[in-house]
PASEBA-1860 file (N, C-alpha, C; in nm, 3 decimals):
! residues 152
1> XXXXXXXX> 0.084/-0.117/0.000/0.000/0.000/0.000/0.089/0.124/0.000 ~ 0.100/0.200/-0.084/0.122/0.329/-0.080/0.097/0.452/0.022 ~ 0.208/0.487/0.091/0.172/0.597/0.139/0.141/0.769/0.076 ~ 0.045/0.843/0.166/-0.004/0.955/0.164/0.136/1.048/0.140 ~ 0.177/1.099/0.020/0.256/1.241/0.085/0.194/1.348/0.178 ~ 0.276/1.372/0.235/0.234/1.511/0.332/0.240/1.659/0.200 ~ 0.151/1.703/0.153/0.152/1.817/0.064/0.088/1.911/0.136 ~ 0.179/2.105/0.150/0.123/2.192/0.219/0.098/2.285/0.093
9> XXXXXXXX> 0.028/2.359/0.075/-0.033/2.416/0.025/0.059/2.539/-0.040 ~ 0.020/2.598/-0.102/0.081/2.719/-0.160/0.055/2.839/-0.067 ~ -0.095/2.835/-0.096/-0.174/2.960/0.017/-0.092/2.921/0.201 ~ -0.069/2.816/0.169/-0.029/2.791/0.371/0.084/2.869/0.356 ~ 0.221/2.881/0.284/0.339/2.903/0.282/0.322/3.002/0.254 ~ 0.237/3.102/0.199/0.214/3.266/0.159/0.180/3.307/0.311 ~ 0.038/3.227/0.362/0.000/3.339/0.490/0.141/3.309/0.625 ~ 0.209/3.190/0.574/0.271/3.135/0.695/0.411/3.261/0.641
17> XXXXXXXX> 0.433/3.327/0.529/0.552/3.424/0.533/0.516/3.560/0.502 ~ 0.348/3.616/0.541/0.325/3.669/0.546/0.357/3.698/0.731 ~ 0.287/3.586/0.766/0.292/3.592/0.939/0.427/3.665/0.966 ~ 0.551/3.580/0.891/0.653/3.610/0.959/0.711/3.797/0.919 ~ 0.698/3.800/0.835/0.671/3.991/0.797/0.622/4.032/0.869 ~ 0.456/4.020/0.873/0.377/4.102/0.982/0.491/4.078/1.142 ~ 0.552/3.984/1.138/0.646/3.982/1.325/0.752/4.109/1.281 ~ 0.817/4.091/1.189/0.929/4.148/1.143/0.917/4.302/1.141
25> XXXXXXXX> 0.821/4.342/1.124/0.831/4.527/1.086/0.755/4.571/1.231 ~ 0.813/4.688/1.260/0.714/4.744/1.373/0.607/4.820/1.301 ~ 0.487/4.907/1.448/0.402/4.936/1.428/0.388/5.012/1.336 ~ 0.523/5.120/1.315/0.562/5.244/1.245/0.567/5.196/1.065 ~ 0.616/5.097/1.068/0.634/5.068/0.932/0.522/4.982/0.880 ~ 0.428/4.939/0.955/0.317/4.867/0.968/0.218/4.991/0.902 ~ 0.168/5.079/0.981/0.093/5.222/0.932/0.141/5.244/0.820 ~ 0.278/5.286/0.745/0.343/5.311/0.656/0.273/5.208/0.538
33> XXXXXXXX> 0.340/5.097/0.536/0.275/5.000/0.451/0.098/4.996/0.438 ~ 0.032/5.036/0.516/-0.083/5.042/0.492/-0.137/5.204/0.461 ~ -0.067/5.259/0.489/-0.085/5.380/0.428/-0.066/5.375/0.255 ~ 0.040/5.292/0.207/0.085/5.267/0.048/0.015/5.180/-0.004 ~ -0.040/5.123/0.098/-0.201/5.039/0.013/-0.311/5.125/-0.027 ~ -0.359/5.235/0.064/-0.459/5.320/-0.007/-0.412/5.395/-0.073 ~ -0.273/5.455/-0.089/-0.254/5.513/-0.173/-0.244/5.469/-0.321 ~ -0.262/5.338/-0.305/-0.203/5.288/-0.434/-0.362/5.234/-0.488
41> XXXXXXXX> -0.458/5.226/-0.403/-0.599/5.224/-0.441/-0.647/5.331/-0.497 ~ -0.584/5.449/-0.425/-0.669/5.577/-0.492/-0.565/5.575/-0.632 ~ -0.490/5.561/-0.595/-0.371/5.579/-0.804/-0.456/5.517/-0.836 ~ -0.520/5.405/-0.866/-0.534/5.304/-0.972/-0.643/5.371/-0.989 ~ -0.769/5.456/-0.864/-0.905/5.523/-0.928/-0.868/5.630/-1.007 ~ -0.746/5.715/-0.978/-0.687/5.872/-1.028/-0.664/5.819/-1.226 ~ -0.617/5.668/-1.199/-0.548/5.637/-1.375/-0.680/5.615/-1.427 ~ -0.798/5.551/-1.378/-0.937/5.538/-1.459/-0.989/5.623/-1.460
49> XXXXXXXX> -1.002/5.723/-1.379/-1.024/5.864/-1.434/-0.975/5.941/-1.580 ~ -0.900/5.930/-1.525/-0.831/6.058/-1.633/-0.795/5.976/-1.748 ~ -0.811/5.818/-1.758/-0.825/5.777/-1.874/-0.980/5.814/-1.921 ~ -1.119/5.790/-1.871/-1.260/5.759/-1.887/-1.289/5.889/-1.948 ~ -1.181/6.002/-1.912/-1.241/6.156/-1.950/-1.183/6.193/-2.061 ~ -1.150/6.089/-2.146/-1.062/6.120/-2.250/-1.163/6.103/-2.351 ~ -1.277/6.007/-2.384/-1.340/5.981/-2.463/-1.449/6.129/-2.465 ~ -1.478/6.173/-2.362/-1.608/6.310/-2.372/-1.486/6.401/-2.405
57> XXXXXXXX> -1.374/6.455/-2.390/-1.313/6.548/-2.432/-1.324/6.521/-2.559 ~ -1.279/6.383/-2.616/-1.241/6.391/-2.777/-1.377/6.456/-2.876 ~ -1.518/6.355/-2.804/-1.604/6.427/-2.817/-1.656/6.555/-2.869 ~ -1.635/6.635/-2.736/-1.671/6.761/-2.735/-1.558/6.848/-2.802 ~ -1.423/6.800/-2.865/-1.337/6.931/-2.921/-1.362/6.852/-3.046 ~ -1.424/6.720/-3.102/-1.455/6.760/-3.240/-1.599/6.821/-3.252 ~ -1.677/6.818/-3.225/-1.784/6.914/-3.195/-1.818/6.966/-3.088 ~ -1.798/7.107/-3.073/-1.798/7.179/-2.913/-1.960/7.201/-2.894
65> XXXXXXXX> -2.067/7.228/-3.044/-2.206/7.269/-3.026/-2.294/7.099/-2.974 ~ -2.225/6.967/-2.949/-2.276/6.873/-2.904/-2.295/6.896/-2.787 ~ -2.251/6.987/-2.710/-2.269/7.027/-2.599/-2.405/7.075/-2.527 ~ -2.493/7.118/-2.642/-2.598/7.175/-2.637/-2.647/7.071/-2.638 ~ -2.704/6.951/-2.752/-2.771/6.856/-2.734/-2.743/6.743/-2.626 ~ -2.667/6.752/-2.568/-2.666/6.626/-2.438/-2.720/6.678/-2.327 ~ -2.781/6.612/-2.274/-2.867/6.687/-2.127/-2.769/6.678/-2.035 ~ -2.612/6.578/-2.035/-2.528/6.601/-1.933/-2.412/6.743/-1.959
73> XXXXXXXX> -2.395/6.755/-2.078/-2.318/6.856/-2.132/-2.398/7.014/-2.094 ~ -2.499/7.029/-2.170/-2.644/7.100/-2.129/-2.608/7.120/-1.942 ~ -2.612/7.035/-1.894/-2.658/7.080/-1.769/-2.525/7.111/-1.705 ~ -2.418/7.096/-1.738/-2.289/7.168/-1.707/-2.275/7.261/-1.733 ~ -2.323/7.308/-1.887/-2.285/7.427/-1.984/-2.380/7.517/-1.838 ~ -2.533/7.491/-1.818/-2.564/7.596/-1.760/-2.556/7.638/-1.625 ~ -2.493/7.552/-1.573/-2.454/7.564/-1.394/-2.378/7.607/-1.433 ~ -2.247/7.639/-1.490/-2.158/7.711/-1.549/-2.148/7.861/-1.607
81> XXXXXXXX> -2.300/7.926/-1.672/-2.299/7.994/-1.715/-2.215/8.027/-1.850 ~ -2.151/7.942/-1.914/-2.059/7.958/-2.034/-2.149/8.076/-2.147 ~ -2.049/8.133/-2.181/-2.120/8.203/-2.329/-2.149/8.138/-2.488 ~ -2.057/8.026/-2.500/-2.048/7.958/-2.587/-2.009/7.789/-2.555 ~ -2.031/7.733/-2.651/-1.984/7.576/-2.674/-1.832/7.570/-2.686 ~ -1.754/7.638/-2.735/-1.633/7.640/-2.751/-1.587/7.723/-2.606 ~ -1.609/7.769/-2.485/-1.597/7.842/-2.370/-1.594/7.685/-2.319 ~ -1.682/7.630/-2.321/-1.724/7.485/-2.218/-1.600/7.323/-2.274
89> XXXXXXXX> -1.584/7.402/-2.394/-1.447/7.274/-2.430/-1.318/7.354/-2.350 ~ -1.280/7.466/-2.371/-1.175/7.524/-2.270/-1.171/7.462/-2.122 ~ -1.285/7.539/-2.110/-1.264/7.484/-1.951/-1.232/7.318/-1.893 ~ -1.306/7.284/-2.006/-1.300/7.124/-1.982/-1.172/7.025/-2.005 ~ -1.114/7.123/-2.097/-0.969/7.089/-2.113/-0.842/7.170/-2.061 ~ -0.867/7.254/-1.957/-0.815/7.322/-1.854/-0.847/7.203/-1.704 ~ -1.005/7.154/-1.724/-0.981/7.008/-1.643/-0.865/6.928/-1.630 ~ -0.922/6.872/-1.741/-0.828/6.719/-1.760/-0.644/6.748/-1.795
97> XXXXXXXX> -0.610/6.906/-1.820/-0.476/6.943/-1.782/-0.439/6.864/-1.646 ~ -0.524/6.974/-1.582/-0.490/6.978/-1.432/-0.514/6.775/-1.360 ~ -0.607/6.745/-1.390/-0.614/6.583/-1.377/-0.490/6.549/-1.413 ~ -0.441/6.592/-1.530/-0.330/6.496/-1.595/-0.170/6.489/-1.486 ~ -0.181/6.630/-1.405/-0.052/6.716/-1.409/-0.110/6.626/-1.261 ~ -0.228/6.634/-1.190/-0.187/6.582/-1.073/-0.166/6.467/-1.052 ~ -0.209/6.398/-1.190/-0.216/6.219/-1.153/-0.060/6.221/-1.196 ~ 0.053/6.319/-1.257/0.147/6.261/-1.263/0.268/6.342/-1.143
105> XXXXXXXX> 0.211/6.386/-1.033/0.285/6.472/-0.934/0.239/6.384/-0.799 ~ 0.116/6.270/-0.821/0.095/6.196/-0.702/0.169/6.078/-0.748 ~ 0.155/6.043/-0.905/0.221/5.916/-0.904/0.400/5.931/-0.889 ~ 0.448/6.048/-0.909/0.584/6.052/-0.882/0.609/6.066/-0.700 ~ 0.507/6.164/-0.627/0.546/6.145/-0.474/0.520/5.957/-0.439 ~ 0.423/5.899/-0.485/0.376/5.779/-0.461/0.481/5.656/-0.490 ~ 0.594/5.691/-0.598/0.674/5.625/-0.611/0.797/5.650/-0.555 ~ 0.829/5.717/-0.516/0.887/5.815/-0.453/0.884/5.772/-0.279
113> XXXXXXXX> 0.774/5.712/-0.234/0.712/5.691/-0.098/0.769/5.525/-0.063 ~ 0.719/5.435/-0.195/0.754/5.331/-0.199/0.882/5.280/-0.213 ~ 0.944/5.390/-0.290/1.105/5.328/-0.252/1.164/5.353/-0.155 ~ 1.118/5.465/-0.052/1.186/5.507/0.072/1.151/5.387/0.141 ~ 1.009/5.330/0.174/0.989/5.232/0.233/1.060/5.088/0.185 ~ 1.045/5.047/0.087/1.177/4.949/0.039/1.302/4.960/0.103 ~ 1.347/5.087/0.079/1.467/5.112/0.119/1.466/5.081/0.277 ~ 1.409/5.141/0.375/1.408/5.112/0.485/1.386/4.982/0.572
121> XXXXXXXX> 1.282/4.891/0.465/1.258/4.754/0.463/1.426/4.659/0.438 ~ 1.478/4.748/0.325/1.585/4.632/0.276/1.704/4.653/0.440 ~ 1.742/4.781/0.395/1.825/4.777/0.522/1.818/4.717/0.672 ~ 1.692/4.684/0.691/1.631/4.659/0.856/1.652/4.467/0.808 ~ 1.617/4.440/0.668/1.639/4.299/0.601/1.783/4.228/0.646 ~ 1.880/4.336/0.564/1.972/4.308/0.589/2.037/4.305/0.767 ~ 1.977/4.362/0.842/2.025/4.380/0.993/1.927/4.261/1.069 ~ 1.919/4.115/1.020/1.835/4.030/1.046/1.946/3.990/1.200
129> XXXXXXXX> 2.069/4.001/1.234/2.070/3.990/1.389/1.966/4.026/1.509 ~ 1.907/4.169/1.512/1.860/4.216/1.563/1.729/4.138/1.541 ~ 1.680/4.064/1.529/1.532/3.992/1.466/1.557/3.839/1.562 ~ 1.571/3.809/1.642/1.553/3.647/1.727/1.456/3.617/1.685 ~ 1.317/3.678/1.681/1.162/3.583/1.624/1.210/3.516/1.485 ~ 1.227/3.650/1.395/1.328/3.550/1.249/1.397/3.452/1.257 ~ 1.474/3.426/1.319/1.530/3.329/1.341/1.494/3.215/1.427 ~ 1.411/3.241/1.490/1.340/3.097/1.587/1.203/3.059/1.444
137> XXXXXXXX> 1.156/3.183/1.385/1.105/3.108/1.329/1.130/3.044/1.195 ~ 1.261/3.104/1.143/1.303/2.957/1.074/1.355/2.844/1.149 ~ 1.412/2.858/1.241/1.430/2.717/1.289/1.305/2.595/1.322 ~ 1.195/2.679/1.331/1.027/2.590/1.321/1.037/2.538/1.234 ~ 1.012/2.625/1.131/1.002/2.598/0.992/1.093/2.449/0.937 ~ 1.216/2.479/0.995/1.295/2.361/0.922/1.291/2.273/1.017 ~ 1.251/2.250/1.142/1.244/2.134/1.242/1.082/2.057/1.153 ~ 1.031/2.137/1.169/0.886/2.095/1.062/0.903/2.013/0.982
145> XXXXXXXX> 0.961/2.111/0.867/1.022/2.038/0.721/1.100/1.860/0.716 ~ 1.193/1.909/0.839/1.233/1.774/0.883/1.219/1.625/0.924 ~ 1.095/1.687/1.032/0.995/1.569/1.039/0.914/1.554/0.963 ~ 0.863/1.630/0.854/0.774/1.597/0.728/0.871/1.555/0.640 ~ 1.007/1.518/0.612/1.060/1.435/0.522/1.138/1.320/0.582 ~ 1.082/1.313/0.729/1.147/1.173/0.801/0.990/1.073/0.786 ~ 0.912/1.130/0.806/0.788/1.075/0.764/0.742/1.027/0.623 ~ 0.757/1.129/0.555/0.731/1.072/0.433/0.845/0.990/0.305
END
C-alpha cells in the first residue's frame, strides 16, 4: 500500500511568510505599509479617471455645439454659465490638464514613498541579527520540514 505524501499548500506558505513579515516590521512601518495600500488604491481610481475623461473630451473638441444637445453637457454648460460651446471645451480641457498634471505629481510622490519604504525595509532585512523571532522562526520551519521528510 502506498503511502499519503504530506503536501502543504501554496496559500499555507504565503499566509505562513506573510505571518513572519507582519512579526518582522514594527508598528511604524506597519501604518506606513498600509498607508501605500490606499494610496495605491486611490492611483489606480486617479489612472481610470483621467483615462474615462478622454473619450467626452475627444467628443466635445470635435464638436464643441454637441454640448448643447446632451442633457449632461447641457446641464454643465448651464450651472456654469458659459457664453459659448467652444468656452465649455476650454474649460474642460483646462480640467483634464490639471487631472493629468496631478495624476502625474501623485504618481511621482507615490513612487517616490515606496522606494523610501523598500529602502528602509531592505536595510532593517539586511540587519536580520537584531530579529531572534526570524530566526526561531526559521528554525520551526525547518524542524517541521524535517519531520515531514522523516515521515514521508
Amino acid at each position: 500500500m502506498a503511502k499519503k505524501k504530506h503536501k502543504i499548500s501554496t496559500l499555507k506558505y504565503f499566509l505562513r511568510s506573510l505571518k513572519q513579515i507582519y512579526m518582522l516590521i514594527t508598528f511604524k512601518e506597519k501604518m506606513v505599509f498600509f498607508l501605500l495600500v490606499l494610496m495605491a488604491v486611490f492611483s489606480s481610481f486617479v489612472e481610470v479617471m483621467s483615462l474615462t475623461l478622454l473619450m467626452p473630451f475627444i467628443t466635445l473638441a470635435s464638436d464643441p455645439n454637441r454640448a448643447l444637445d446632451d442633457k449632461d453637457w447641457k446641464m454643465v454648460y448651464d450651472f456654469f454659465h458659459f457664453s459659448s460651446p467652444v468656452r465649455l471645451m476650454y474649460f474642460f480641457s483646462f480640467c483634464l490638464v490639471g487631472i493629468y498634471l496631478f495624476r502625474m505629481f501623485y504618481g511621482v510622490s507615490f513612487t517616490y514613498l515606496k522606494g523610501r519604504f523598500s529602502n528602509i525595509s531592505t536595510l532593517k532585512a539586511l540587519d536580520l541579527f537584531h530579529y531572534p523571532k526570524f530566526f526561531q522562526s526559521v528554525a520551526d520551519f525547518l524542524q517541521k520540514q524535517a519531520q515531514i521528510f522523516r515521515l514521508g
